[in-house]
C-alpha angles and dihedrals in degrees: 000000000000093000091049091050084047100051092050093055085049088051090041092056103047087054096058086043084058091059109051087047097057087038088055093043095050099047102038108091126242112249120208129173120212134175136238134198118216114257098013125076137272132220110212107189134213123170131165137142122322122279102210107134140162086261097037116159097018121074089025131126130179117189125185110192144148133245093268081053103245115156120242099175146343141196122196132199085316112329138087105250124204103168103101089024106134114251087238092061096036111126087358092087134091129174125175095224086180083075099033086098090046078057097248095155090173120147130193123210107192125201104027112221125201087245082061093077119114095016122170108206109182122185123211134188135201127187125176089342104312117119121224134178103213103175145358118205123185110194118215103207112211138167127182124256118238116253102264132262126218135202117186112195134154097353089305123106120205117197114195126188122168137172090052131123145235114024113268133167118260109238127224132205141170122190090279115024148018107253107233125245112255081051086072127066107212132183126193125190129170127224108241092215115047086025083231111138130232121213132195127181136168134200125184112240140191129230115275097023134149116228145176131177115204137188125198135209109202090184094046085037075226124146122197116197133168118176135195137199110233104237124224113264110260080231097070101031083062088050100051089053103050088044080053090050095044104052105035097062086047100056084042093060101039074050103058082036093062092040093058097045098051098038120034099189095063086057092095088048101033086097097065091049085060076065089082108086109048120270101245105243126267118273104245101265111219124267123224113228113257125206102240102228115243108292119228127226128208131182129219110208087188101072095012106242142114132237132208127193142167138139146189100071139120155236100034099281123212121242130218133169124213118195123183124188110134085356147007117258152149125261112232113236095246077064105067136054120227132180114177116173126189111224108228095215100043099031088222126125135237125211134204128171137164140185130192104247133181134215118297096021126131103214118191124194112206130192125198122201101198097205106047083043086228132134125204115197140182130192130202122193107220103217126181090245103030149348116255112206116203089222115010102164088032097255100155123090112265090235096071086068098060127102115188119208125194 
């Protein structure tokens, strides 16, 4: 009789237990974290069973708020209601009220705002005068960092990010090790417009190091990295060179000394083992200035366009193009296509332009030796049957193309 008494108050108590579970359950909101990047839109959602009852729309009231409260929005036996919505969330907030009785609670906020971090968005609903809390969404705001940038001067490296949030420590590592971070100076600001924050830091660094700079976004789970070899100093790189130049002719020469010396008969070939080190190279001897003979200048009807050419000057001369039709003027240099090449035997340089003309246009190619401080020109007149060049087999005396300047 005592174990039959005892088995009814078990099975009464787990009924009660039961309950208040399933009370508990029911009324406790579902929380949900989203995130939302800075300047796009968020969906915070909110579903539950549908809300279609004898009275729906009527007595029913949906609020969205935060945890100040503040309202972000509010709908009202049927209606979108504005007038207790707070001025932060005015013009930013979207409901689907065509899926509101499906039970579709979903707000959008559109665009994020870096105010926006941390929010608390709870969602309560009333029908027919019973108060529910259906959902609680916090929003993580987040923007990506820009891939670094790094300056290297004067044995100091300087990485810079900005756009990015929130705030996070720039990371440091060499080929065998993270830098710690007192052995960084960084500096943080935030733009006062868009709330993202920029971030410089700077590290010292030796010649010949491995390093890259990262940045890590613990919302977007999003790292950005850029790394750099450390190049030798010029300095050194000089110094290395004349020690080289210094020391191998030396050790040639005590060599073929030593060779002749010891054996008489290598005298006659000790001169081609000094050949083993390379000779340094000449020094650039320097090039007289040379008079570039008088260019000549064709035209292709065809494709409309004039050629000058002419070769054997020196030092390299500077070419310009004048045109006059209706006026007299000055080609641009994006106007004009040069080619001036310097021959490796003479030392002298060739020449080749070439411009795009039209009918009935004088056209003068002009080349400036800036040394000599002399200019030799030709001029070709562009007719509708035919070109007329001033000096086509070079008659005229080479003077009259010259034009001396003091």
């Amino acid at each position: 009789m005592v174990c039959v008494h005892l088995k009814m108050a078990v099975g009464i108590v787990l009924a009660v237990l039961l309950y208040v579970i399933s009370v508990v359950s029911s009324t406790h909101p579902k929380e949900q974290t989203v995130v939302g990047i800075i300047g796009q839109p968020v969906l915070l959602p909110c579903d539950r069973s549908t809300l279609a009852t004898p009275n729906y729309p009527t007595k029913t009231r949906i609020y969205w708020q935060d945890l100040t409260p503040r309202v972000l929005h509010v709908f009202k036996d049927g209606n979108e209601e504005y007038v207790h919505q707070n001025l932060w969330y005015k013009n930013r907030t979207t409901i689907n009220t065509d899926q509101l009785a499906s039970g579709n609670l979903s707000l959008l906020l559109n665009p994020v705002n870096v105010r926006d971090n941390l929010l608390t968005c709870k969602v309560f609903l009333i029908i027919n005068g019973v108060n529910s809390q259906e959902c609680q969404i916090t929003v993580n705001v987040a923007a990506s960092y820009q891939k670094p940038t790094l300056n290297f001067t004067d044995m100091t490296l300087v990485c810079t990010t900005h756009g990015g949030f929130p705030e996070h420590q720039v990371t440091w590592r060499t080929h065998n090790r993270t830098l710690e971070r007192h052995e960084a100076v960084t500096k943080t600001t935030q733009d006062p417009g868009t709330g993202t924050y920029n971030i410089s830091s700077q590290v010292n660094v030796t010649e010949g190091q491995n390093i890259t700079c990262s940045i890590y976004n613990p919302i977007l789970n999003e790292t950005q990295s850029n790394f750099i070899v450390i190049p030798a100093s010029k300095e050194e790189n000089h110094l290395l060179k004349w020690i080289l130049a210094a020391v191998c002719p030396l050790v040639v020469l005590l060599t073929a000394v030593v060779l002749c010396v010891k054996y008489p008969n290598l005298r006659k070939s000790w001169r081609k083992m000094i050949h083993c080190c390379p000779e340094p190279e000449p020094e650039n001897t320097a090039q007289e200035p040379a008079r570039f003979p008088t260019p000549s200048v064709t035209v292709n009807k065809t494709n409309m366009n004039a050629t000058c050419s002419t070769q054997g000057g020196y030092p390299q001369p500077v070419v310009t193009w004048t045109i006059q039709d209706r006026g007299n003027h000055t080609l641009d240099p994006w106007e004009v296509q040069t080619n001036i090449t310097l021959d490796s035997e003479s030392g002298l340089y060739s020449v080749w332009s070439q411009v795009n003309i039209t009918e009935n246009q004088t056209v003068t190619c002009h080349i400036f030796n800036p040394v000599l401080r002399e200019t030799v020109s030709n001029t070709t007149i562009v007719s509708p049957s035919k070109s007329i060049n001033t000096d086509p087999a070079g008659a005229c005396d080479r003077t009259q193309h010259l034009i001396f300047m003091n």
